[in-house]
C-alpha positions in Angstrom: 24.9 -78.6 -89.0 24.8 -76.9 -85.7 25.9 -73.5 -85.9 26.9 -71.9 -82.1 25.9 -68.0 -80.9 28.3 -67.0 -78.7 27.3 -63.4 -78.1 24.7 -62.7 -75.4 22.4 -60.7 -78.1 18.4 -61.7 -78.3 16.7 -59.4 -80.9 15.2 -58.8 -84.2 17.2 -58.3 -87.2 17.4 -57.6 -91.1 15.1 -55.0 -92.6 11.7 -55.9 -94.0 10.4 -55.3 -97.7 8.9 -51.6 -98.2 5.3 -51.9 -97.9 2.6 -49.1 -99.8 2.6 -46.2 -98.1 0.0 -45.3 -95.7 -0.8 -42.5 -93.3 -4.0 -43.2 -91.4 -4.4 -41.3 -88.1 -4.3 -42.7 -84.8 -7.1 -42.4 -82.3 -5.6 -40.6 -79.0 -6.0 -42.9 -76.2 -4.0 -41.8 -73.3 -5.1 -44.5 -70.8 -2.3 -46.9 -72.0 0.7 -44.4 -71.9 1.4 -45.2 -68.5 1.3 -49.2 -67.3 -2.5 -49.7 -67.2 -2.0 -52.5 -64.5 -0.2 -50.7 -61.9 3.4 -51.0 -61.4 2.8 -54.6 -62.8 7.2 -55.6 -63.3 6.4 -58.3 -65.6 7.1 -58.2 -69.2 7.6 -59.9 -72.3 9.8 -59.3 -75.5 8.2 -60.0 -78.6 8.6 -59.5 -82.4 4.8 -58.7 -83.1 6.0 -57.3 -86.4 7.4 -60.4 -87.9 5.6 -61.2 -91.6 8.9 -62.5 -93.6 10.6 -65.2 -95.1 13.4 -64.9 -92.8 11.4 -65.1 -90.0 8.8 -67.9 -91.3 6.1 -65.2 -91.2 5.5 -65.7 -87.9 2.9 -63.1 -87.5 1.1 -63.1 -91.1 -2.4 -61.6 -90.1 -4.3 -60.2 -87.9 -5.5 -62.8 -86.4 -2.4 -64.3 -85.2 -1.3 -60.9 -83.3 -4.5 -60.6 -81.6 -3.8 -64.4 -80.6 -1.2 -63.5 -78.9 -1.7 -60.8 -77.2 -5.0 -62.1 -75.7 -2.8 -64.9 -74.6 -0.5 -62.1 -73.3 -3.0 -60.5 -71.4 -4.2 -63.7 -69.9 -0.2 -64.6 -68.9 -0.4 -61.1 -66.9 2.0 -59.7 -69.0 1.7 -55.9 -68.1 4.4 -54.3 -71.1 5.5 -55.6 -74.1 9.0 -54.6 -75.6 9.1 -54.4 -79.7 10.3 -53.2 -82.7 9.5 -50.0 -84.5 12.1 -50.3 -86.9 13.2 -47.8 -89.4 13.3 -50.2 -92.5 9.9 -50.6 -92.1 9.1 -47.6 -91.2 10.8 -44.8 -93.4 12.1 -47.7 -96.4 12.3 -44.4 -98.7 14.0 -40.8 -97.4 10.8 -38.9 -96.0 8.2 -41.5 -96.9 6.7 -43.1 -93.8 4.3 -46.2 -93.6 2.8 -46.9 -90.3 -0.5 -49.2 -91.0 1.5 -52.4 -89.5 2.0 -50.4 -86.4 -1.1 -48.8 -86.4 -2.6 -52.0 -85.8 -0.3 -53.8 -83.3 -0.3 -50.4 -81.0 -4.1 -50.3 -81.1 -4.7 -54.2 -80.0 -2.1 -53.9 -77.0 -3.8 -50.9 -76.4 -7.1 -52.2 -76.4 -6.4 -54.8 -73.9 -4.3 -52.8 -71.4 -0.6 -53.8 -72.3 1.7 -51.6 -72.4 4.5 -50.7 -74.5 8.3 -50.1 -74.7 8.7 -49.1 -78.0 12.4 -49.8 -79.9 13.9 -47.2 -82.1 16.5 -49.2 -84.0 18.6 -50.0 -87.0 19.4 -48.8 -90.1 17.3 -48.5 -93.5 19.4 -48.7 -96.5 18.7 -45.1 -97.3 20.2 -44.0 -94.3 22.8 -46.5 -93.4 26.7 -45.6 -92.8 27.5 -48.7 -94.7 25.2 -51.3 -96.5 24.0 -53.3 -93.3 21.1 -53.0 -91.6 23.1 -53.1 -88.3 25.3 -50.1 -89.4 24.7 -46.5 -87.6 22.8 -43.9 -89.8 25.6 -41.3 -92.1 23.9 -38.9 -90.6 22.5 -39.1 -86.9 19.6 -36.0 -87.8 18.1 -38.9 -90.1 17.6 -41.1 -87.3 16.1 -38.3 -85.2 14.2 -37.5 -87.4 12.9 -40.8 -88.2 13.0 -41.5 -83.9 10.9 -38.3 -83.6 8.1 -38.9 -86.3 7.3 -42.4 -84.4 6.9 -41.0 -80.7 4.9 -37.9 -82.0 2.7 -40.2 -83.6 1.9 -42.5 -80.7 2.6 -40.0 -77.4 -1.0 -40.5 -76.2 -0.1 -44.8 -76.1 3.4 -44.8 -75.6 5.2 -43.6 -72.8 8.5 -45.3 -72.8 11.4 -45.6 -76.0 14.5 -47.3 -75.9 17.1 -45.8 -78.2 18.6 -49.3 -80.4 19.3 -52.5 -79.2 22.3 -54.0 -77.4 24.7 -51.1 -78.9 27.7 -52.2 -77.0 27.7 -55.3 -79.4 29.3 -56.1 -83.1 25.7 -58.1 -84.2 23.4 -55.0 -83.7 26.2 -52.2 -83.9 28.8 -52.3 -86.4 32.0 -50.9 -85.9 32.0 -51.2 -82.3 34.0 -47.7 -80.5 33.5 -48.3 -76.6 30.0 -46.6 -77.4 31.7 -43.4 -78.1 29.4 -43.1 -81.8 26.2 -44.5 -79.7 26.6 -42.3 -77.0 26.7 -39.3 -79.3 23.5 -40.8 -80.9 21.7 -41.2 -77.5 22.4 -37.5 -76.9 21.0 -36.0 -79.8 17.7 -38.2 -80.2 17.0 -37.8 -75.9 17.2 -33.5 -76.8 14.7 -33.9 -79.7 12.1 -36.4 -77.9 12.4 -34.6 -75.0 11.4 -31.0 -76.8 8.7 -33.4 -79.3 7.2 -35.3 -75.8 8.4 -33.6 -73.1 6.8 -36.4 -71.0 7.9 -39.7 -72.5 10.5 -41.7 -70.6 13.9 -42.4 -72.8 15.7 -46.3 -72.1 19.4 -46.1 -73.3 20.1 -49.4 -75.7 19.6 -52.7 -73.4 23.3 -53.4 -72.8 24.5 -57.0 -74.3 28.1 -56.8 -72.3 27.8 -56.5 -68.5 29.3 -54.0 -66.1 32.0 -52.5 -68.2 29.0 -51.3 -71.1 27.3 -49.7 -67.8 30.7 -48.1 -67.1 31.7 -47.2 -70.9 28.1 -45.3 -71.2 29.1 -43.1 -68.1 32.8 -42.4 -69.5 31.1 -41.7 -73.0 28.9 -38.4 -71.2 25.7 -40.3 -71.2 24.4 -39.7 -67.6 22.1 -37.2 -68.6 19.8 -38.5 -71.9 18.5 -41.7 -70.4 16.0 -41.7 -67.6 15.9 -45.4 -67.0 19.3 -47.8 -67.0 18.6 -50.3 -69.4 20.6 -53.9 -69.3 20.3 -57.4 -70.8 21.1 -60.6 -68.1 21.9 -64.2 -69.6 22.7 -67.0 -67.4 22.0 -71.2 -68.2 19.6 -72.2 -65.4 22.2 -75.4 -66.3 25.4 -73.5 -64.9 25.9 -73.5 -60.9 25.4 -70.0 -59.1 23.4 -68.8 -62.1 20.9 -67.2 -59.9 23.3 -65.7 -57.8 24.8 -63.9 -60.8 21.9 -62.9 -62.2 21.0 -61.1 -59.0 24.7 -59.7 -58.9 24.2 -58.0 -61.8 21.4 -54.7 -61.5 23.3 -54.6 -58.0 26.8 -53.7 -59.1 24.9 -51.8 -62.3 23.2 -49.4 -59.7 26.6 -48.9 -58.0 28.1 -47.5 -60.9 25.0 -45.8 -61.6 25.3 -44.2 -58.0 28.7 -42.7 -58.4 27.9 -41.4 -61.2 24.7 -39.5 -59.3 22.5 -41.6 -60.8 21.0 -43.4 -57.4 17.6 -41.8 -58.2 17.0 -43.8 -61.9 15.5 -46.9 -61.6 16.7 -50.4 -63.5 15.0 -52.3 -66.2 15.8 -55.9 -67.2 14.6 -56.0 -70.9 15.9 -59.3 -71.8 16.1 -62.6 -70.0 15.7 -66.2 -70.9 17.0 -69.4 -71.6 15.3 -72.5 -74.3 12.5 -74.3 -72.9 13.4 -77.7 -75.0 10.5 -80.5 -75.4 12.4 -84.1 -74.2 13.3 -85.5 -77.2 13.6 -83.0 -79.5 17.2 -82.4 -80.9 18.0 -79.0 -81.0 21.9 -77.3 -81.4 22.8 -75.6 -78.2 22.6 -72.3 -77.5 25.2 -69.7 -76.8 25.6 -70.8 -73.1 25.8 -74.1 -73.7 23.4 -77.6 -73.2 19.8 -76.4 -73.7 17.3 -76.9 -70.8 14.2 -78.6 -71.2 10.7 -77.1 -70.6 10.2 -77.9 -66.8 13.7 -76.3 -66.3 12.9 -73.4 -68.4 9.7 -73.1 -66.2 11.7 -73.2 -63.1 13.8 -70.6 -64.1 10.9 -68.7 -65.0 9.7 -68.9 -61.0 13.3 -68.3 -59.9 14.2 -65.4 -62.0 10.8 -63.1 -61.5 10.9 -64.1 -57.9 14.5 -62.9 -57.4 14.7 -59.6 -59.3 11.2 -58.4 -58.6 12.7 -58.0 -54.8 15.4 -55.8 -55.9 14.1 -52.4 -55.3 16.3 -51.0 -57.7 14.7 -53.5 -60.6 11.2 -51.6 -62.1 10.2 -53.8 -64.9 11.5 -57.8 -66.2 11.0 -58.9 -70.1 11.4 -62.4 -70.7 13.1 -63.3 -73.9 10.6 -64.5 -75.7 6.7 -64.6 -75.4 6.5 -67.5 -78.4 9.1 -69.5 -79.8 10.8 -69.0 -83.2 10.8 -72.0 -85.6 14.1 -72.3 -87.6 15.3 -68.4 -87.3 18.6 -68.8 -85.4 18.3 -72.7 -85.7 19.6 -73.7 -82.2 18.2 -73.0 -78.9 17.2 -69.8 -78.8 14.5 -70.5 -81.0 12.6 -72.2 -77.9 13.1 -69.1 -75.5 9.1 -68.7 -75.7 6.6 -69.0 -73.4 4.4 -70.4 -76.2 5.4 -73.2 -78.6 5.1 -71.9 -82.5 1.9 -73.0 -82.4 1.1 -71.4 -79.6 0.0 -74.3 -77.4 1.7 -73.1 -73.4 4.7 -75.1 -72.2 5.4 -75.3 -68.5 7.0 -71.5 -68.5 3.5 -70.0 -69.3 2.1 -71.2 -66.1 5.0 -70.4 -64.2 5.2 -66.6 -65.6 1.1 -66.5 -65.0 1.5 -67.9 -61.4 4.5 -65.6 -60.8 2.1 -62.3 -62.0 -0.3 -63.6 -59.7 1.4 -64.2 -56.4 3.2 -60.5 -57.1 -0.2 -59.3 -57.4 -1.9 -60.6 -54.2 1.6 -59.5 -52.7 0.8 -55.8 -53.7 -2.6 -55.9 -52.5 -2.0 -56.9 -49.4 0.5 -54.0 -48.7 -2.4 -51.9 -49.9 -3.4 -50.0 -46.2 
């Protein structure tokens, strides 16, 4: 039985088993805190952290991680966006486990990929009702939680983005206009900023358009996020796609600007569409029919070509790096660049060859 999505939402969710408790140190390597390939735009979201049932393990060892981010790194993919979630991380009031972490921080490190790192979600501890999607009872539990993390890795990560796609019931339960988020962003932004005065704070990518940009501004928010953070969804399928897509971060910066924001730059953290081998039946996703891989590919091209022009646009994430295999059980499994078993579909090349023509772009504005 096909079962639809019809909210634009593309993340990680549920809470993972506790693990033992482990507190090894992290080597300080400051070299990947800032984008170690320039101001490369291009990025990827991907749940590196996935060793589940619900998610059919789809990263069980070490060996499949370091797979894919060598295959990363040879995509151009210059930041990844992930999880740092708080189930995993504090599963018991004050006891923290970071050896999963540990590991995927040090092997994007080691091969000069950055990181957007994603404080999110509840732990049952801490929850305001029992669901991990629910705000914490008590927002100092969550800072605390938010300020442990960044501490811990301020020599490799820069950048933290506070929860994902707040503005919508799936990752944010109890849904206020952002009033409750807001009041969240506020009080995590004052503690990271006095913890890591240097690290860069992302508000919540934004499932719900314009009026979540505008809702963020009514809710006092202008001053504890540095960089505007949105999601944008279109069907390569659907006529004037591009067009909208392109709309989007154009109207966002407007409202940004009269608010006195012209000065903050725009980040893109989601974007995608299925890449669908021919023949394979799969259950549409949310925006309908799903694409096959050479459309996928070409929507690849057309969306990196398009936003990286947008002066206002600083970094892209395609949604996802490597496909799913019966998570969500329609399309959106196949938003990767790499099949499950990580063999490239037609998107890869188009992402690499999209990297590389920014880059020989770049270097020939170099004086």
């Amino acid at each position: 039985m096909c079962l639809r999505i019809f909210c634009g939402v593309i993340l990680t969710f549920g809470l993972m088993a506790p693990q033992a408790i482990g507190q090894e140190k992290m080597q300080k390597n400051s070299s990947a805190a800032e984008n170690p390939l320039g101001n490369n735009p291009f990025g990827v979201l991907e749940f590196l952290h996935w060793d589940d049932p619900w998610n059919n393990h789809k990263y069980p060892d070490k060996k499949t991680i370091k797979k894919a981010v060598k295959l990363m790194r040879l995509a151009g993919v210059g930041m990844v966006r992930m999880d740092f979630l708080w189930g995993d991380i504090e599963p018991r009031q004050g006891e923290f486990d970071f050896r999963k972490y540990d590991y995927i921080v040090e092997v994007l490190t080691k091969n000069k990929i950055a990181i957007l790192g994603l404080l999110n979600y509840s732990t049952p501890w801490a929850a305001a009702c029992a669901s991990w999607n629910c705000p914490p009872a008590d927002n100092s539990f969550f800072v605390r939680y938010a300020v442990t993390v960044a501490s811990r890795y301020k020599d490799k990560i820069k950048y933290w983005e506070i929860w994902n796609e707040p503005d919508s019931r799936t990752y944010w339960a109890n849904q206020d206009g952002l009033k409750s988020y807001a009041v969240l962003l506020k009080d995590v932004y004052a503690a990271l900023k006095k913890a890591v005065p240097d690290c860069k704070i992302l508000n919540g990518g934004l499932a719900n358009g314009l009026s979540s940009v505008n809702s963020l501004y009514e809710n006092g928010a202008k001053d504890y996020f540095d960089i505007l953070n949105i999601h944008v969804f279109d069907s390569p399928l659907n006529p004037g796609a591009l067009k909208r897509v392109s709309a989007y971060p154009k109207l966002a910066y407007k409202a940004m600007t009269r608010n006195g924001d012209g000065h903050k730059k725009i980040w893109v953290t989601e974007i995608g569409c299925p890449g669908i081998k021919k023949g394979t039946e799969v259950c549409a996703w949310w925006m309908g029919e799903n694409p096959n891989e050479e459309e996928q590919a070409e929507w690849v091209k057309r969306v990196f070509a398009e936003l990286s022009r947008d002066e206002r646009i600083e970094m892209i994430f395609w949604a996802f790096f490597r496909d799913c295999k019966n998570h969500w059980n329609n399309g959106v499994d196949y938003f990767g660049l790499l099949r499950w078993d990580f063999s490239k579909k037609p998107a890869f090349f188009s992402f690499q060859k999209s990297f590389r023509n920014w880059k020989k772009s770049e270097e020939r504005q170099i004086p």
